[in-house]
C-alpha positions in Angstrom: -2.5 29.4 -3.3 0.8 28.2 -3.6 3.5 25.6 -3.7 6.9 26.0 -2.8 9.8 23.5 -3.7 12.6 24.4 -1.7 14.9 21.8 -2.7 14.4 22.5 -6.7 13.4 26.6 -5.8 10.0 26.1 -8.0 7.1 27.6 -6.8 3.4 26.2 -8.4 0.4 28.8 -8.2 -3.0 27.3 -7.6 -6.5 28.4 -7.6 -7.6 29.5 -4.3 -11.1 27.8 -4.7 -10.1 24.4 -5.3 -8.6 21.2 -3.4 -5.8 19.7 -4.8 -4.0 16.3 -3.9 -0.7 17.5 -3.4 1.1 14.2 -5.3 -0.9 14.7 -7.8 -0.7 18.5 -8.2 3.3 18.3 -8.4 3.8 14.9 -11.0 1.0 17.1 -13.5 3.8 20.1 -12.7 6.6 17.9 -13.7 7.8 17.2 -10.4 9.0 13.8 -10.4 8.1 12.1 -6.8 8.5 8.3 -6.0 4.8 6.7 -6.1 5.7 3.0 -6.8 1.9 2.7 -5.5 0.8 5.2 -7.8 -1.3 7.0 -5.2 -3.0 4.4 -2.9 -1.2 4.9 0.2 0.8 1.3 0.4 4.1 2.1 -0.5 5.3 4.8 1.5 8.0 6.4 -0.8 6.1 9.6 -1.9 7.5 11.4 1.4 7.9 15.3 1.4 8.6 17.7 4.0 5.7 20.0 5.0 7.3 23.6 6.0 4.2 25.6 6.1 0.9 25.7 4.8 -2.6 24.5 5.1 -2.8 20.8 4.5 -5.0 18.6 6.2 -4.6 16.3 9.4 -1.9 13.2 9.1 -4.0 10.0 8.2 -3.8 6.4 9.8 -1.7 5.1 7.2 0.9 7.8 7.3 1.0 7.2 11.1 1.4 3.1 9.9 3.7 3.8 7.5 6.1 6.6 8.7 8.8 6.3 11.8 7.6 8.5 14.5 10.5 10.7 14.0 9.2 11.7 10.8 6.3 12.9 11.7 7.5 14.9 14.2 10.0 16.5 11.4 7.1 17.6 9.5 7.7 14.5 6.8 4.0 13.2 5.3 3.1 11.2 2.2 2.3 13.2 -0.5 -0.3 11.3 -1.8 -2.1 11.7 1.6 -1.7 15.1 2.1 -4.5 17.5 0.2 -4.8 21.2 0.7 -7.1 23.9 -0.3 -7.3 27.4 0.0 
């Protein structure tokens, strides 16, 4: 599996047989992404734009905590969003 960066033209490479957190997988990759929550879905600053991929379904609190416009642009919060593959 893997990530792509667009903006910073990174890509990570994953194992295919795991789930990763995708917040999570980019700050241990050095990817520096605004978590003032540090993870718990409160905050709402950790936003990314989703492009392609497999990532699972947008949560209630990312519906809360995003503008309805964003969502429909593909935006989610990274600490909400986890993928496998």
């Amino acid at each position: 599996m893997k990530i792509t960066i667009n903006n910073l033209n990174k890509t990570i490479e994953l194992e295919d047989d795991k789930s990763y957190n995708l917040m999570n997988t980019l700050l241990e990759h050095d990817i520096y992404i605004d978590n003032s929550c540090n993870g718990k879905l409160t905050c709402g600053k950790c936003k990314i734009k989703i492009v392609e991929g497999n990532v699972n379904e947008i949560t209630d609190t990312e519906k809360r905590l995003l503008k309805k416009e964003e969502i429909e642009n593909g935006i989610r919060l990274s600490c909400a969003v986890t993928m496998s593959g």
